[in-house]
N, C-alpha and C positions, 0 to 999 in steps of 0.2 A: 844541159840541165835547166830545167826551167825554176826558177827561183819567183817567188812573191814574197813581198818587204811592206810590214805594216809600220805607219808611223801613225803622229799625234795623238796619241793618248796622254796621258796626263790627269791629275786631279783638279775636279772643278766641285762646287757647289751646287745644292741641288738647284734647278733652274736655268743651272747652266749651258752652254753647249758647246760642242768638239765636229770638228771634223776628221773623220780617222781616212786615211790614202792607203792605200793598197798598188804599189808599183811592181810592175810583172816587168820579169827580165826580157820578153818579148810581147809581141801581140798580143794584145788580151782578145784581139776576134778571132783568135785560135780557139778559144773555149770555148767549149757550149753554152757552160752560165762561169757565172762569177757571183760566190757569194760573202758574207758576214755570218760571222756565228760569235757564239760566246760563251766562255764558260765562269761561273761563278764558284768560290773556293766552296768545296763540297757537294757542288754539283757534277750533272752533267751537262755538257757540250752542248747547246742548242742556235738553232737557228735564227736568223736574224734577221736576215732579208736578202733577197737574191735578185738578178736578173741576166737572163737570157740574152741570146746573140741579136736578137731583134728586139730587145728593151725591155722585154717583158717582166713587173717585176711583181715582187713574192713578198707580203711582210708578217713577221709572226705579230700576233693581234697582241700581243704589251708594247710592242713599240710602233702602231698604226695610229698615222698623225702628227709621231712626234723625228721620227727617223726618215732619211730619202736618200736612197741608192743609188747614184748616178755614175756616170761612166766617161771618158776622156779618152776614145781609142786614137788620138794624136800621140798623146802623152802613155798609154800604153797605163794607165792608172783607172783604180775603179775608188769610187770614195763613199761615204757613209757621212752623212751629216746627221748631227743627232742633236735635239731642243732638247727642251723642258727636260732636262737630265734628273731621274730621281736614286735616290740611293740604291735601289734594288737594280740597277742597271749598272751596277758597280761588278766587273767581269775581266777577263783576258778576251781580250775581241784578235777574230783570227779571220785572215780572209783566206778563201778556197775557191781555185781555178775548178771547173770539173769538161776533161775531154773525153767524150765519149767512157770509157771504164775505169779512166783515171783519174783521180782525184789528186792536186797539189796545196799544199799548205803555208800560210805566214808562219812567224816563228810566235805571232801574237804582241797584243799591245796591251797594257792596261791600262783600262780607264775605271775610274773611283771618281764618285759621287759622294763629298760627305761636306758635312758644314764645319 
């Protein structure tokens, strides 16, 4: 079974910032990408930033500039660092393995921006 476990979320102030770790129960260069998504109460699900087996990454244009995807295939962890934290960024952040037709999911972290 392959498992993904998100940590570090937490409540911070707007301006703030987090690191959120996404730790895969095995090789994450099993995956094809590995991404962030997020969903906000009464929304839907969206995307967040992504990247590929060869680094390639993806950022949705609200969090470009302020978010960076990076990757640790030692550690078998993909992470998300996020600045300038504004309230509307306030969601359940979820990471997702995608191999070939399969997609795997965290169980989700929350992060809240609020003063």
């Amino acid at each position: 079974q392959v498992q993904l476990v998100e940590s570090g979320g937490g409540l911070v102030q707007p301006g703030g910032s987090l690191r959120l770790s996404c730790a895969a129960s095995g090789s994450i260069s099993s995956f094809n990408a590995m991404g962030w998504y997020r969903q906000a109460p009464g929304k839907q699900r969206e995307l967040v930033a992504t990247i590929t087996g060869n680094g390639s990454t993806n950022y949705a244009d609200s969090v470009k500039g302020r978010f960076t995807i990076a990757r640790d295939n030692a550690k078998n962890t993909v992470y998300l660092r996020m600045n300038s934290l504004r309230p509307e960024d306030t969601a359940v952040y979820y990471c997702k393995g995608s191999k070939w037709s399969l997609a795997y999911w965290g169980q989700g972290t929350q992060v809240t921006v609020s003063s």
